[in-house]
N, C-alpha and C positions, 0 to 999 in steps of 0.2 A: 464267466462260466456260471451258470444254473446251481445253484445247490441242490440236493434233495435228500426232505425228510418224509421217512413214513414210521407210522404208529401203527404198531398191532397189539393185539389184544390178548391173554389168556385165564384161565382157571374160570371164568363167566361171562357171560356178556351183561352190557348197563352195568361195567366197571365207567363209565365217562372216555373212553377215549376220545370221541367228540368234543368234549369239552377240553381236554387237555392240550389236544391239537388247535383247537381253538382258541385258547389259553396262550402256547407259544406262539401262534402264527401273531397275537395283539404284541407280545415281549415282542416276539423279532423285527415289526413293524414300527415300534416306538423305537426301536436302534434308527428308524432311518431305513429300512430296506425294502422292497418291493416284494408284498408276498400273495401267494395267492393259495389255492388251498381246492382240494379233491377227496372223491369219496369212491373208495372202490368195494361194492356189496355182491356179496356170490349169488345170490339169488337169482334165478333160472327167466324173474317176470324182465321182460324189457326197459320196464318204469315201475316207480311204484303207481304209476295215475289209474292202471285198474285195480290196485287190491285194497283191501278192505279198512277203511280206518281202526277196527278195532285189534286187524292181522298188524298193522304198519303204524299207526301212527299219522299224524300228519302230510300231505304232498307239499313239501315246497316247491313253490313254482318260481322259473327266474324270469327277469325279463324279455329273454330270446326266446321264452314260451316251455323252457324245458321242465319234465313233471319231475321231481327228484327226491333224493331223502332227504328227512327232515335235521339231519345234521348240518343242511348246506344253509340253513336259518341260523343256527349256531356260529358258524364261521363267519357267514356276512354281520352275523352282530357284532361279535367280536372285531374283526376284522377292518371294519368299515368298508367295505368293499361289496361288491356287486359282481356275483360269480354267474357262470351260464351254463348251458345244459352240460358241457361239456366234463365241470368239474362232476359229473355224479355217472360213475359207469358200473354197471351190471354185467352178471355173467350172462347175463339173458342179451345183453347187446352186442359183447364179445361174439356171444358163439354165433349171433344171427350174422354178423358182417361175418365172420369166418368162413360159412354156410353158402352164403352169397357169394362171395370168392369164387370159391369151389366150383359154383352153378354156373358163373361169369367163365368161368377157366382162370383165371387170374395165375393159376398154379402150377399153369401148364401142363398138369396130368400129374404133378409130382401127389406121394400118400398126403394126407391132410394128418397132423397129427397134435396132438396139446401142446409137444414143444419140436417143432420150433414155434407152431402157426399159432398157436393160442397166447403163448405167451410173447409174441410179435408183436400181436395185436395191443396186449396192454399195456407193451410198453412204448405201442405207437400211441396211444390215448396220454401215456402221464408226459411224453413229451409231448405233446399238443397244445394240451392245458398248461404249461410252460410260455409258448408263445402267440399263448390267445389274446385276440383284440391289441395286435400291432405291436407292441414296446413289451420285450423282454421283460419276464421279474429276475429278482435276486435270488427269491427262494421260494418252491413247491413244498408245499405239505400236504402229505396224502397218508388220507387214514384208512386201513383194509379191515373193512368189514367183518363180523363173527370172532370165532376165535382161532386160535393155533390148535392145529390138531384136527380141524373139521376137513371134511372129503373135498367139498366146495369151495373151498379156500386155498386151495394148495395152486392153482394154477397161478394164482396172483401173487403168493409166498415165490413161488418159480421166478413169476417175475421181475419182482423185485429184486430178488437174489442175482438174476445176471445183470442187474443195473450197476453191480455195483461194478463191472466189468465193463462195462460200453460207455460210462459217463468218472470212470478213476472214483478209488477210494476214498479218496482225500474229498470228493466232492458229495456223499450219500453220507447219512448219519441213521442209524434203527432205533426209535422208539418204541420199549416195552411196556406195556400198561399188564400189571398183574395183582394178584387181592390177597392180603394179609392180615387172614381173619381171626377176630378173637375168639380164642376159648375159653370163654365164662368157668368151667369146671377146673382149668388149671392155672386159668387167670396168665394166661400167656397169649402174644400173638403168634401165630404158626408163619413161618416162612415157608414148609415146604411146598405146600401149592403153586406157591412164585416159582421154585426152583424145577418144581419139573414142569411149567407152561416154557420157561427157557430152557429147559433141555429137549421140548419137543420143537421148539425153535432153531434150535441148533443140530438140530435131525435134517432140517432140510436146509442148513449149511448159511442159516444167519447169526453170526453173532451181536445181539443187542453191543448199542454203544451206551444207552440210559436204561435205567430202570425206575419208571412210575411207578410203586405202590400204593392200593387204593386202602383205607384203613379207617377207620372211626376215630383211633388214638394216633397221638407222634410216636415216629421210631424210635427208639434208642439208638446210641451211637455201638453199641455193641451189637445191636440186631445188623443193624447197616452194614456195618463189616463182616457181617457172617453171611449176608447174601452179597456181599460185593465178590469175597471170595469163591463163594459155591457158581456162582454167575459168571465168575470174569470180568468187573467192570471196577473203574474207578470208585472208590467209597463216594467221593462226590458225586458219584452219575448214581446213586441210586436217590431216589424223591421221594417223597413223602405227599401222597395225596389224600389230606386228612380232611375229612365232611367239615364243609362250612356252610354257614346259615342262609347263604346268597351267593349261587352263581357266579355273580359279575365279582368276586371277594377269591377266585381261583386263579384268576393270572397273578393278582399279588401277593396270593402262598406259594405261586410257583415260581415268583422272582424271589422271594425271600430264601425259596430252597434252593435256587442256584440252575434252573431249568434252563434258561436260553442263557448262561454263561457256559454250562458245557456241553451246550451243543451249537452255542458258536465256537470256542476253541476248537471242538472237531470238525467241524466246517473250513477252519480258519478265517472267518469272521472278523471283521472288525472287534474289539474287545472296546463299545459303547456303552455306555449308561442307559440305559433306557427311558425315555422322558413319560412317565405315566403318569404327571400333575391332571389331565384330564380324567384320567379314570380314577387318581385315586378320590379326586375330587367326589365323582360318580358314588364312589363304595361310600364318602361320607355321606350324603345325602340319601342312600341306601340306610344308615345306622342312623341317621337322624330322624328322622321322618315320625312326626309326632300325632299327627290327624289319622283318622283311615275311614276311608267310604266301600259303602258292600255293595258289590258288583254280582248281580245274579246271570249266570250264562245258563240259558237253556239253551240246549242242545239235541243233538240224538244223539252222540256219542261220550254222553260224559262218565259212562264207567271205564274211560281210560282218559285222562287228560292230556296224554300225548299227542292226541287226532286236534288237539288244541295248542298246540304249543305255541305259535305265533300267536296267537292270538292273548295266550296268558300274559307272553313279555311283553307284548305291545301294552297291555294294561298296565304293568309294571312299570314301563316307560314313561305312562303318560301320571303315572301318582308319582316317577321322580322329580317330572317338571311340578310337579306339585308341592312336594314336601309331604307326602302322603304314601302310607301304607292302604295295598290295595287288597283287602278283602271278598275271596272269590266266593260263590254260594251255587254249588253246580246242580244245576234241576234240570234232570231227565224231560224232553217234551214227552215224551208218552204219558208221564205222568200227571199231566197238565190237558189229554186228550178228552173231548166231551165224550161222557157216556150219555147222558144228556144234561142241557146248559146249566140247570141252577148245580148240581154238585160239580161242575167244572168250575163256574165262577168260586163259586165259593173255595172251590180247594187255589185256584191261581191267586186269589186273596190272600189268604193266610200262607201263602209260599212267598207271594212279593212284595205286602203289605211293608213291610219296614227295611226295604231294599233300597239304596241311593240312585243304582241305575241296572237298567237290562239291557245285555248283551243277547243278541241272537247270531249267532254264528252261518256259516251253509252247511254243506251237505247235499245228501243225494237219496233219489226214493221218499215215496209218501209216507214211510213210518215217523208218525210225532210230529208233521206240521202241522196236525189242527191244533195241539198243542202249542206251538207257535206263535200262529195265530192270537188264540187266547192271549198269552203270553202281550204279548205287542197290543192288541186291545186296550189291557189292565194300565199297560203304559203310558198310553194314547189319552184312554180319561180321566187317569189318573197324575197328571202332569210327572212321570216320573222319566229323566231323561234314560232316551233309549238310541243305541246305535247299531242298524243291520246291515250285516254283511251277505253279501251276497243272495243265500236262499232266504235271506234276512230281509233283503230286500224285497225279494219276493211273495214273502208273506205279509208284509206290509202293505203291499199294493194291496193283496188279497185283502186283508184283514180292512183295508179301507173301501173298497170298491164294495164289498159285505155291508159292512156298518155304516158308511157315512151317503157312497153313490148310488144308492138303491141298488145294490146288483145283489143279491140276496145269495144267489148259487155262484157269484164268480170264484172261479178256481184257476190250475196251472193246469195246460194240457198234458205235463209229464205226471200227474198226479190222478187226472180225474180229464179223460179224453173227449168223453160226451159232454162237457159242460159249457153250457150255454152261453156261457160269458167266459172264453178262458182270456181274462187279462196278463196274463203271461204264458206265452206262447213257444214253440224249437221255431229257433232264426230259421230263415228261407233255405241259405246255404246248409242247416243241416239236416234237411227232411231227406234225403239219398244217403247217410251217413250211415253206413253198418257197422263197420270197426270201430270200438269201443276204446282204444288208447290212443291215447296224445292228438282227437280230433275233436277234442272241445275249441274253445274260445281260447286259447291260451298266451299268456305274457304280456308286456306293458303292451296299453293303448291309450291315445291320448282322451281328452275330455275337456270340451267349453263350459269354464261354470258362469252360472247366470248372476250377474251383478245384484249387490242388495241382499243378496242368501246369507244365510250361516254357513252353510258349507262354501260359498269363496270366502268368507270372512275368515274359517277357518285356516284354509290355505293360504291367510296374508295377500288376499285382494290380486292372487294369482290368476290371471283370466285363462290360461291352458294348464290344465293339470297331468301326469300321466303317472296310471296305476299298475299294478299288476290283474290279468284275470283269468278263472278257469269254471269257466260253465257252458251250456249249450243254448238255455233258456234263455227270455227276455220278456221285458214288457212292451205286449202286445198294442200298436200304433194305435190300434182301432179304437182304445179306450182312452187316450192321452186328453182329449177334449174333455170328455163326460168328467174323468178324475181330474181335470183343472181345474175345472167351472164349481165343483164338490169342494176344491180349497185345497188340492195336493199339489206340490210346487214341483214340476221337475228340474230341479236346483243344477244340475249338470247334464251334458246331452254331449255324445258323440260329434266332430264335425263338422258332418253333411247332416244333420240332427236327427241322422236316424236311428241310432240309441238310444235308451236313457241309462244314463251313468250314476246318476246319484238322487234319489229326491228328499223330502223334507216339507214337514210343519209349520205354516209361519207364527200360530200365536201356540205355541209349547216353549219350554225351557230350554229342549234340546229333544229333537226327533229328528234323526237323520240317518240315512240307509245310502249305502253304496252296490253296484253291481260289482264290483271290485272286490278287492285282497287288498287292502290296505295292510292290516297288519305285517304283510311279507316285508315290506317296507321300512319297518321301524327300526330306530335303535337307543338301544339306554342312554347314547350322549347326544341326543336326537331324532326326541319322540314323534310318531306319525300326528300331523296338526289332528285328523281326527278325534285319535285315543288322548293326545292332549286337551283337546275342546270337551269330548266326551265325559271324560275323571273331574275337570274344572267343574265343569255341570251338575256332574254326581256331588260332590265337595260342594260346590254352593248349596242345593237342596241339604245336604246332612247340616249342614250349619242352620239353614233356614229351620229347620224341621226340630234343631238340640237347642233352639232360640239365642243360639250365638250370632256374633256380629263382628262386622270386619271391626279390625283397631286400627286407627291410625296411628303413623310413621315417620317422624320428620316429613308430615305434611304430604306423605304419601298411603296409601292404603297396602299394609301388609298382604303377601298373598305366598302361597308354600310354602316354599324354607325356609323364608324371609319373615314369616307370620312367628306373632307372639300366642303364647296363648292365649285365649278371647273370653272374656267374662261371659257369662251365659247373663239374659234377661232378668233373671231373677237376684243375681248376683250384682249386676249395674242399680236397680233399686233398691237395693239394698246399701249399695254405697253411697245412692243420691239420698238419700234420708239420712244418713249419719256425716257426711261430709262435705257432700255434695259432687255434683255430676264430675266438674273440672277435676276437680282432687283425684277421682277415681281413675279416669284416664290417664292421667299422668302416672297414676300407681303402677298402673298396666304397663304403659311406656317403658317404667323403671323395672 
């Protein structure tokens, strides 16, 4: 039988329920159990893939092409797992298939009303996601979106409430995520806010089985017992979710506080250890990490860094294969936009001049790509490795068919429609395209990389590769010759080769740009080969550039976690004048 957990939220939102769902579903997973994981958001939009990144945040996209919240990033990290469109439902999807019913007659004339018909629907969605992609899980965890007490939220509170009726008690567990805030003036944490987001929880007839608390400090054991009481819950089901320095350091606060022990006894769960040598391994290489390279992302969205959030971890991932702290440095393209060239250049100088590597991220609309541009230029002559993603890639081509192929005006036709050279161009299939949601380019598609690259080398000499993607644009065939013969490699190319997927630099350090989403991909116990290739890159230039040098190793060449610290140039002659070369390496050794 199916288990089922859900998480809800109260007194704020961006308490972490995301994460803590994500957090158990890794504990419940190292027991050994099959889990999978959902996201239920009231919001009225169908997806998030039309709204605004600075309104939302991030679109994670999955493989089956689905646009989603960017919690379902979180869970597949966590997780290890690879969810699909299904796990991320909307009231805006709800009510459309409702809607549609109706229109169909499916209801045979009977009133249409929120319950039964609305809350039918979702809980024909959290079963579904149950037995998607063939083979049963053990356990569903489903996080409901906003908080307790919102108008929007209740039809999903509804439903969940009669799950616990159609699927037996014994087999549902309630997770509460609530905030127990300090006040500085009486030097107390408050519990009552917890207490009444669980007694507006208990208004629409759920009794939490846990209680997360979100907190800056530990609780006391006399605080815990005064909300286990006012709550109803076992003192051990109340948790402690105390700020930690690093993400990936929260599932093993939340095994230390006892989270998936009791809520596998309410489950009736196997009573397993959890095997987390993997991650805790992870968390050390998180605290160890002794180097650090600065990664500059320009962007258009970076006065919120959430419209980046894959893209942050995948960087994070690729400095643990490293043994490296990754140092972000977020710069606005607009800020980087010509008013005219010498005070651009100059100001993209002194913004990327002491940068290890440039990230350009995508995006959508022409605000801030000449910025971009720029940006990737500074890169380009400047041997400093750079990797673009998607609109990244597209400004690349630009920024080189500009400077290097004589095309002087080449532009994007979603940018600049009159231009005489647009080397990236809307695919064929989507020039009839009106509707603006969920009819881009979307979810994995494959990719032949071309032998001899960096980018197959990256991927481990992989000759098909397959990405995630979400765009409408491409690079336009018509220039593929002109930018070859100019020295632009298209490193990977769709099947029948009528894509291009990935291209790249051959005498740069590292210049490489995908049509792709790579980042969707990654995970801390297994970084995306890019962001891993990309951070090495960035991490050799900073050593190159601090006049450090690799040391050797029993005969090997240290490299990340495995590296010692390295005598800078001035410090090696310094030791060959007083003792000599050998001496000194051996020092180092020791």
């Amino acid at each position: 039988m199916v288990k089922y957990i859900f998480v809800t939220g109260g007194v704020a939102s961006a308490l972490g329920k995301g994460i803590t769902a994500a957090s158990l579903g890794r504990l419940l997973k190292a027991r050994g159990l099959r889990v999978t994981m959902q996201k239920l958001d009231p919001y009225l939009n169908v997806d998030p893939g039309t709204m605004n990144p600075f309104e939302h945040g991030e679109v994670f996209v999955t493989d089956d092409g689905g646009e989603t919240d960017l919690d379902l990033g979180h869970y597949e990290r966590f997780i290890d797992e690879n969810l699909h469109r299904g796990s991320s439902v909307s009231s805006g999807q709800i009510w459309l298939s409702v809607i549609n019913k109706e229109r169909r007659g499916d209801y045979l004339g009977k009133t249409v009303q929120v319950i039964p018909h609305i809350t039918d629907e979702i809980k024909a969605r959290i079963h579904d996601v149950a037995g998607a992609g063939g083979d049963e899980v053990d356990v569903v965890i489903t996080e409901v979106g906003g908080t307790v007490g919102d108008i929007e939220g209740l039809p999903f509170l509804e439903a969940i409430r009669q799950l616990r009726y159609d699927v037996g008690r014994d087999n549902i567990c309630y997770v509460h995520c609530a905030l127990v805030p300090y006040i500085s003036a009486s030097n107390e944490l408050k519990t009552k806010p917890a207490q009444h987001s669980v007694r507006e929880l208990r208004a629409v007839g759920i009794q939490p089985d846990v209680l997360v608390l979100r907190s800056d400090r530990d609780l006391e054991e006399g605080l815990r017992r005064k909300v286990a009481l006012q709550c109803d819950v076992e003192v051990d089901a109340v948790i402690a979710s105390v700020d930690r320095s690093s993400l990936y350091e929260v599932p093993l606060g939340m095994r230390e506080e006892g989270l998936d022990r009791v809520v596998a006894k309410r489950l009736g769960l196997p009573d397993v250890t959890p095997d987390l040598s993997e991650w805790e391994a992870l968390v050390g290489r998180v605290q160890s990490a002794r180097e650090t390279v600065t990664i500059a992302i320009v962007g258009k969205y970076v006065d919120l860094p959430d419209a980046y959030l894959s893209v942050v971890e995948s960087l994070r991932h690729g400095g643990l294969a490293h043994g490296t702290d990754v140092e972000l440095r977020w710069i606005a393209s607009d800020d980087l936009s010509p008013v005219d060239h010498a005070d651009a250049a100059e100001t993209v100088a002194r913004k990327l001049a002491d940068v290890d590597g440039l990230l350009v991220p995508g995006g959508f609309g022409v605000r801030g790509v000449e910025g971009k541009i720029a940006a990737i230029r500074y890169a380009r002559e400047h041997a400093i490795p750079f990797l673009g993603l998607c609109l990244g890639l597209q400004s690349a081509v630009i920024e080189f068919a500009r400077n290097v192929a004589g095309l002087p005006f080449a532009h994007s036709s979603e940018f600049e429609p009159n231009s005489p050279d647009p080397v990236i161009d809307l695919m064929h299939d989507q020039r009839d395209v009106t509707d603006k949601g969920g009819t881009m380019r979307l979810g994995s598609y494959p990719a032949k990389l071309r032998p001899g690259t960096q980018t197959r080398k990256a991927y481990g000499d992989e000759p098909v590769i397959y990405e995630r993607h979400r765009h409408r644009f491409e690079v336009n065939n018509r220039y593929r010759q002109r930018l070859e013969e100019a020295g632009l490699v298209f490193s990977g190319l769709s099947p029948d080769d009528r894509l291009v997927e990935f291209i790249e630099l051959p005498d740069h350090p590292w210049f490489v740009a995908t049509q792709a989403h790579p980042e969707l991909k990654s995970r801390p116990n297994r970084p995306h080969p890019l962001f891993d290739g990309f951070v090495g890159a960035a991490l050799q230039r900073r050593r190159e550039t601090s006049g450090r040098l690799p040391v050797e190793i029993d005969g090997e060449l240290g490299d990340g976690a495995n590296q010692l610290d390295e005598p800078t140039a001035a410090e090696l002659a310094e030791a060959v004048g007083r003792d000599g070369l050998s001496d000194s390496l051996s020092g180092a050794r020791d």
